[in-house]
C-alpha positions as CSV (number, residue, x, y, z in Angstrom):
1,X,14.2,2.6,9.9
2,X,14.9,-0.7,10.5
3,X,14.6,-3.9,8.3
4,X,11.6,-5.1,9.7
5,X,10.0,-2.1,8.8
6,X,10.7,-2.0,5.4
7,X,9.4,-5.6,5.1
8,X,6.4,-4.3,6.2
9,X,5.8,-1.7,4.3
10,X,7.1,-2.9,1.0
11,X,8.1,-6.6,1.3
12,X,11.6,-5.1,0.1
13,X,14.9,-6.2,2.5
14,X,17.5,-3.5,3.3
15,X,19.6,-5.0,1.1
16,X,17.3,-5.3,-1.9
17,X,16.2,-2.1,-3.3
18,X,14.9,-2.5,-6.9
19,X,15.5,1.0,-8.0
20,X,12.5,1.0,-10.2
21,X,10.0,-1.8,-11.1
22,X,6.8,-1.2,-9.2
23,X,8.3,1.6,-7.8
24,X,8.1,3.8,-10.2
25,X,3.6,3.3,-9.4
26,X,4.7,3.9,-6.0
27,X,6.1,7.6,-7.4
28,X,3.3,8.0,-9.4
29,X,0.9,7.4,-6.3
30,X,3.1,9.8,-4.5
31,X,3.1,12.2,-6.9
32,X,-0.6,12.5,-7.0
33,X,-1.1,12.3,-3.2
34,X,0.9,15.2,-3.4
35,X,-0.9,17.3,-6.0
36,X,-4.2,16.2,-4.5
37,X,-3.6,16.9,-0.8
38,X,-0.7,20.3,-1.1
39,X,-2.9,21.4,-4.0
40,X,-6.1,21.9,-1.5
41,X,-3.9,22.5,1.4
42,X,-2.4,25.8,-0.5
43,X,-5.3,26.8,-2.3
44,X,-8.3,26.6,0.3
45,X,-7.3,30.7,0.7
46,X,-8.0,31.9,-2.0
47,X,-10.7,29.7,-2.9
48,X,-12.9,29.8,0.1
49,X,-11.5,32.6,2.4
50,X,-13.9,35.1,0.4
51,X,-17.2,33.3,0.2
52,X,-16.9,31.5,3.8
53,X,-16.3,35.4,5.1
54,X,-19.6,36.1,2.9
55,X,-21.7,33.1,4.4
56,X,-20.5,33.4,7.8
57,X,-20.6,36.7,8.3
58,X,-16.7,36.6,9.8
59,X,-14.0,38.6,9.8
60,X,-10.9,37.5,7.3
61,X,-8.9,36.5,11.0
62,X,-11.5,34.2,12.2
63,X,-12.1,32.4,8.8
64,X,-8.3,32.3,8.0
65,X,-7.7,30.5,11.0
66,X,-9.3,27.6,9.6
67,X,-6.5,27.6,6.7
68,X,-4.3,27.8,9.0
69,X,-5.3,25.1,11.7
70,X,-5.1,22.6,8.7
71,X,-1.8,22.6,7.6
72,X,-0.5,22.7,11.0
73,X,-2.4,19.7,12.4
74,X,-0.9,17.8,9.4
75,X,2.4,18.8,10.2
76,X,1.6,17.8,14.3
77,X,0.6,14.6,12.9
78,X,4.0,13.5,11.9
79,X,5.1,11.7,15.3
80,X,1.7,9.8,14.9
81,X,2.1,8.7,11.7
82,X,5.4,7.5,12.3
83,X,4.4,5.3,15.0
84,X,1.3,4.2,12.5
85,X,3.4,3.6,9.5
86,X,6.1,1.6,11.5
87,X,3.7,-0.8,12.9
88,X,1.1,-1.2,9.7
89,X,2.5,0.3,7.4
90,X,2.5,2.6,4.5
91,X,-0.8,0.8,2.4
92,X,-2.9,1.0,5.5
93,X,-2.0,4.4,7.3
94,X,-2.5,6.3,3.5
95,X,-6.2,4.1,3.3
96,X,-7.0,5.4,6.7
97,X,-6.1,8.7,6.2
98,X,-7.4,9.8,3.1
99,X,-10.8,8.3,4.5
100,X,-10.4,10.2,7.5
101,X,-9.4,13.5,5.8
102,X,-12.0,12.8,3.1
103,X,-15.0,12.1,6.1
104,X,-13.8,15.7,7.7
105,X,-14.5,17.7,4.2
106,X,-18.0,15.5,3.8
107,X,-19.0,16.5,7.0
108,X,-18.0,20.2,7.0
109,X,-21.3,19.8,4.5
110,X,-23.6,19.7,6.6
111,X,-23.1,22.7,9.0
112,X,-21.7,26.2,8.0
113,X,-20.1,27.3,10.8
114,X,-16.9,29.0,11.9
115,X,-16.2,26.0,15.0
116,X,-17.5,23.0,13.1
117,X,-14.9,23.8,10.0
118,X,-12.3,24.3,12.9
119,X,-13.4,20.7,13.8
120,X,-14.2,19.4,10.3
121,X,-11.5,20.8,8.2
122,X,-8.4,22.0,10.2
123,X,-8.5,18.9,13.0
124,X,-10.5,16.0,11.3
125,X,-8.5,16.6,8.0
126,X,-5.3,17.9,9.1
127,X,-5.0,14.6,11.0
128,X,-6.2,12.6,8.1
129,X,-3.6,14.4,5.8
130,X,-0.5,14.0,8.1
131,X,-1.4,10.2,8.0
132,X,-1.1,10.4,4.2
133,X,1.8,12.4,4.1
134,X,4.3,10.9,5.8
135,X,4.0,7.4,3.9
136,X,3.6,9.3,0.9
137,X,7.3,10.4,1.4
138,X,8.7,7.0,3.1
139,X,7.4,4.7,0.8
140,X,9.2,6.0,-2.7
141,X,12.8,5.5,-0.2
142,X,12.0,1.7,0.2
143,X,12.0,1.3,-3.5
144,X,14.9,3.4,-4.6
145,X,18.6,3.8,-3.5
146,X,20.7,4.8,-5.9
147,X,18.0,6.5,-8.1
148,X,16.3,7.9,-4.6
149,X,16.7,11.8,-5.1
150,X,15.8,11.7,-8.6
151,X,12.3,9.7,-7.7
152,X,11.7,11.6,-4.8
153,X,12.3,14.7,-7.1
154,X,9.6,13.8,-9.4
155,X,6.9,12.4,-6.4
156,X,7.0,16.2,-4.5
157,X,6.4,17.9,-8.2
158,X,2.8,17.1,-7.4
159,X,2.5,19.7,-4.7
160,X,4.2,22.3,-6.9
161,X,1.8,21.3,-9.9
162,X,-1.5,21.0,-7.2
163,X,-1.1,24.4,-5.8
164,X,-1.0,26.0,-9.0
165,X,-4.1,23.8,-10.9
166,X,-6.5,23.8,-7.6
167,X,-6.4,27.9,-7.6
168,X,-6.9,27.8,-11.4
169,X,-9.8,25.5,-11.0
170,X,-12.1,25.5,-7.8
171,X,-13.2,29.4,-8.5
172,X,-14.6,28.5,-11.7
173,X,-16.2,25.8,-10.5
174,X,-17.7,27.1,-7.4
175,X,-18.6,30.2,-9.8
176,X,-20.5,27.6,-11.8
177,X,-24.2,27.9,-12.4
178,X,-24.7,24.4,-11.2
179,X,-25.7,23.2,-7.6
180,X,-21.9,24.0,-6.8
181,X,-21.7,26.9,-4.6
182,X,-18.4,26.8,-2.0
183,X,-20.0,23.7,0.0
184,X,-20.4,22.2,-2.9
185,X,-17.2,22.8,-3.6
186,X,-16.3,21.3,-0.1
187,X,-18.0,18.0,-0.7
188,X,-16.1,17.9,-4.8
189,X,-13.1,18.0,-2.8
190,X,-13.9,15.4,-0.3
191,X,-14.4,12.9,-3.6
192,X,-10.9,14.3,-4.4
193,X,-9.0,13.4,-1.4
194,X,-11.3,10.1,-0.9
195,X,-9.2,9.0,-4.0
196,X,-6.0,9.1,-2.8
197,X,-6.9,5.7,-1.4
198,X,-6.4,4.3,-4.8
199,X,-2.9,5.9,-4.7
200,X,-2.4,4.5,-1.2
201,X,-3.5,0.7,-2.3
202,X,-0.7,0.8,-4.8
203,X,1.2,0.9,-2.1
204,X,1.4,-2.9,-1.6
205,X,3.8,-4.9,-0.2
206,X,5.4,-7.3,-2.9
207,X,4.4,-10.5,-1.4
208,X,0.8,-9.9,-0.8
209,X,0.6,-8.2,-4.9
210,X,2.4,-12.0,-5.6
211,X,-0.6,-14.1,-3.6
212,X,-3.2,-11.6,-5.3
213,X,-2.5,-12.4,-8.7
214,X,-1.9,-16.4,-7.7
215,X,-5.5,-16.1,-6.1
216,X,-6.9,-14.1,-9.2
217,X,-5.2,-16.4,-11.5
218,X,-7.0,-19.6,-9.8
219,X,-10.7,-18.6,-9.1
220,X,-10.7,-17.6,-12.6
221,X,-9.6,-20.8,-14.0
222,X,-12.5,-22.3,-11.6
223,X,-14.9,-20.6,-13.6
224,X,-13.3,-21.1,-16.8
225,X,-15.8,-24.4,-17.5
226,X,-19.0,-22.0,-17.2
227,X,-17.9,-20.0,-20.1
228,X,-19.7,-22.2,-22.3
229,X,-19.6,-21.7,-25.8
230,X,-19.3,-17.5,-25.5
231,X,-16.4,-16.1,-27.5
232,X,-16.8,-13.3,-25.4
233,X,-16.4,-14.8,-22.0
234,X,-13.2,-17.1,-22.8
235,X,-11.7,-13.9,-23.7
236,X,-12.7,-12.5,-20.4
237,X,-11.0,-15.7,-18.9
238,X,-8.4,-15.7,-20.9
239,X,-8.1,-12.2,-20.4
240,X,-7.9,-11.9,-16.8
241,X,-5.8,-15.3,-16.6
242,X,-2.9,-13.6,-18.6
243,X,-2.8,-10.9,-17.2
244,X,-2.7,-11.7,-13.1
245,X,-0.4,-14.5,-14.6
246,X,1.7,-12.5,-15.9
247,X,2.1,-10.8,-12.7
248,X,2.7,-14.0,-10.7
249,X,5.6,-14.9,-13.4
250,X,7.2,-11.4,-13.5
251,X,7.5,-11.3,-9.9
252,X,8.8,-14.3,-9.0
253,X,12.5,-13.7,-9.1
254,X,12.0,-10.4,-6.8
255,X,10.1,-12.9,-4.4
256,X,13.2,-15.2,-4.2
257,X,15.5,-12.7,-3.6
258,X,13.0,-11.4,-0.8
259,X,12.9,-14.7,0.8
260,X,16.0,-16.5,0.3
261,X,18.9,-13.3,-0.8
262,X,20.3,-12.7,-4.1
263,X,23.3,-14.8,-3.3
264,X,21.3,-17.9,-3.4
265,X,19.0,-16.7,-6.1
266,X,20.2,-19.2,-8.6
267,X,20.0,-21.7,-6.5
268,X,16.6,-21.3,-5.4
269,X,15.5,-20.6,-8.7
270,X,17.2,-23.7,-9.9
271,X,14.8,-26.0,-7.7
272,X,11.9,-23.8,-8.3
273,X,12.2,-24.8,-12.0
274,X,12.4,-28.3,-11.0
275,X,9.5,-28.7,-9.3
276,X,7.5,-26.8,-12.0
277,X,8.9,-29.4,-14.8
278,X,7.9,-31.8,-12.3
279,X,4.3,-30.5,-12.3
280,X,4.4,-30.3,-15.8
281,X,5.2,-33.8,-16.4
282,X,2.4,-35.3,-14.2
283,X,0.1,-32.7,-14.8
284,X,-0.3,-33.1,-19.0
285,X,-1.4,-36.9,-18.5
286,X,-3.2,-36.2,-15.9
287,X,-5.8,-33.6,-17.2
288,X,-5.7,-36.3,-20.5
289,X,-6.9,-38.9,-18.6
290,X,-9.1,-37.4,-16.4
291,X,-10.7,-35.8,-19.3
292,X,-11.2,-39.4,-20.8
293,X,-13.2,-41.3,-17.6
294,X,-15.1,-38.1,-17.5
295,X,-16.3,-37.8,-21.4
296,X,-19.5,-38.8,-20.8
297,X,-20.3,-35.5,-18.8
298,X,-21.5,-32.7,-20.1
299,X,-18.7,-30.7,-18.8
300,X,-16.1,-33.3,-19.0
301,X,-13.3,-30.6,-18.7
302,X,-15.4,-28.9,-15.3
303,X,-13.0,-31.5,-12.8
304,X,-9.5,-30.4,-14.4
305,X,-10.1,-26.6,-14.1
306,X,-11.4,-27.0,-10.8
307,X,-8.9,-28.9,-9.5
308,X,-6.1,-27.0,-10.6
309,X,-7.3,-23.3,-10.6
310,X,-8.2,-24.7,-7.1
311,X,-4.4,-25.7,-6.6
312,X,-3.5,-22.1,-8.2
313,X,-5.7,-20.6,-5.8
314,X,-4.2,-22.6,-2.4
315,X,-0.5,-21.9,-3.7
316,X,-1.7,-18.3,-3.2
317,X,-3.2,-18.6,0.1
318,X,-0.3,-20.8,1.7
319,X,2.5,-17.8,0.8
320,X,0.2,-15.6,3.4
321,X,1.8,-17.5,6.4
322,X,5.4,-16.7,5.2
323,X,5.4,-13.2,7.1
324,X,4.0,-15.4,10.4
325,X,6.6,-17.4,9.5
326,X,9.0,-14.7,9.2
327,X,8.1,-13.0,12.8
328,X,8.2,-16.4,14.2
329,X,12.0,-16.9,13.3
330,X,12.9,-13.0,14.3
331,X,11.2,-13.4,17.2
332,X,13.6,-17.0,18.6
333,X,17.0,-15.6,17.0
334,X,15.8,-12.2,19.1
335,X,15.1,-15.0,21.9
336,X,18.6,-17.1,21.0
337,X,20.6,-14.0,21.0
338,X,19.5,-12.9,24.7
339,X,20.3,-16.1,25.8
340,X,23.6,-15.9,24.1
341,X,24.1,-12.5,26.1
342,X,23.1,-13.7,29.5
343,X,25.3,-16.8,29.4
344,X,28.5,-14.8,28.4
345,X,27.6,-12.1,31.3
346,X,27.2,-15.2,33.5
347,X,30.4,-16.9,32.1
348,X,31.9,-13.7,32.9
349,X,31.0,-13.0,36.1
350,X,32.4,-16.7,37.2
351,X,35.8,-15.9,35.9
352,X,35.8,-12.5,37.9
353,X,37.6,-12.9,41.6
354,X,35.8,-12.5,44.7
355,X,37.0,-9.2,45.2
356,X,36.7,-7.6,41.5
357,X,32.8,-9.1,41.7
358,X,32.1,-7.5,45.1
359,X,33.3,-4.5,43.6
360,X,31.3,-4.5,40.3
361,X,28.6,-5.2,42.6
């Protein structure tokens, strides 16, 4: 894939692989995508091939065909996820598929017959699985390189570990003396695969985690003045203002080396230090004396924290235009380089003699 792509999906350059970090979530989330969707992909035989023959009233070829249209249509999918995945992204295909897989095993439900879980389960959710699939597998490379085999090792142990719990599992509990009879079952295991878009949001690119945790960090300093005098919802504050803060300051070195290279890492770093000293020098008398001309309020401190949570929470929003910016400047060296091309074919074709052009023509 190219290095656009990998921006995309992770926020990660070509040359930048962190070889762990958040990517060790992103093999977690993998892992589990796998043991969710393999483990019902493998299992749906021998879980439901006996009672949907019951209810139907089918033979075991018709009602096995169903087991077998899913994983296949998964597979087929693989061209179309590609294109997906290379154009949104890993995050957003794996959301969209596991809603669309999920809505095909709600809706097989509501109608118990042979065509409809053709429909339902093998096309609806056999699409929907080969759009979780494939980013699934994709995304653990853009985070590894020298550790790759061993992370992509562990992320496929789900589907080992799925197809030998689901089997264990769904008999007992469509066996259950409960409401849970084998479309009950169905709908349990919609809820399943409707979670793997949990798994699939982990799959964020780093800049975007980097202006959540900015924008966290600010609207909750905004509403740090209405805490009052409650112990309990400073710590709240304080609480959620450490801990998206701590996101912000962990990730800020990966975020330079994203933007600007590791080679001018220090560098970058250097000034990014001096303009947060700067801030820190103005900032300290600044929130003193505002908080003096305003101690006649009742909230004499309200101002402060809304002005800079506020500037917190516009730092955040500003980094979104750094990918327009991004495609912006790929897009005019693409442009510059053309032109580059053209004017040494033209250059070219005036040194050529009359003759030689004629003949090249």
């Amino acid at each position: 894939m190219t290095s656009g792509t990998q921006n995309k999906n992770t926020g990660a350059s070509g040359s930048n692989v962190p070889d762990g970090g958040w990517g060790w979530i992103i093999v977690l989330s993998s892992f589990m995508i796998h043991f969710i969707m393999d483990g019902i992909t493998y299992s749906m035989g021998d879980v439901f091939l006996r009672p949907m023959m019951d209810n139907l009233n089918k033979t075991r070829g018709p009602v096995s065909t169903i087991f077998g249209i899913l994983p296949a249509i998964t597979l087929a999918t693989g061209p179309i996820a590609t294109i997906f995945t290379n154009t949104y992204g890993c995050r957003k295909v794996t959301i969209v598929g596991s809603c669309l897989a999920a809505f095909g095993f709600l809706i097989s439900y509501l109608w118990a017959n042979i065509w409809f879980y053709y429909l339902s389960i093998g096309i609806i959710g056999g699409i929907g699985f080969g759009l979780i699939y494939l980013p699934a597998i994709v995304s653990v490379g853009f985070y590894f390189e020298r550790k790759r085999s061993f992370a992509m090792g562990i992320a496929v142990c789900g589907s080992g570990l799925g197809t030998l719990a689901f089997p264990a599992i769904m008999p007992y509990i469509i066996s259950a003396p409960l409401w849970f009879d084998y479309e009950g079952a169905l709908l349990l295991e919609a809820a399943i695969v409707f979670i793997c878009v949990i798994f699939g949001a982990f799959m964020v690119n780093r800049l975007t985690l980097y202006n959540t945790t900015l924008i966290i960090a600010g609207i909750s300093t905004m509403f740090a003045p209405f805490c009052n005098s409650s112990v309990a919802t400073h710590m709240i504050y304080a609480s959620l203002f450490g801990f998206f803060s701590g996101g912000y300051v962990g990730l800020t070195s990966i975020i330079i080396v994203d933007l600007v290279g590791v080679d001018k890492l220090s560098d970058a770093f250097g000034v990014l230090l001096l303009f947060q000293g700067i801030a820190v020098a103005i900032g300290t008398p600044v929130v003193g004396s505002m908080r003096d001309n305003l101690s006649d309020l009742a909230r004499p401190y309200l101002w402060p924290y809304l002005i800079f949570g506020g500037s917190i929470l516009l730092s955040g929003l500003i980094l979104f235009a750094i990918p327009i910016l991004k495609r912006r400047q790929e897009r005019q060296q693409k442009l510059t380089k053309h032109q580059l091309q053209m004017g040494v074919l033209s250059f070219s074709k005036q040194d050529l003699s009359a003759p030689e052009q004629q003949q090249q023509i």
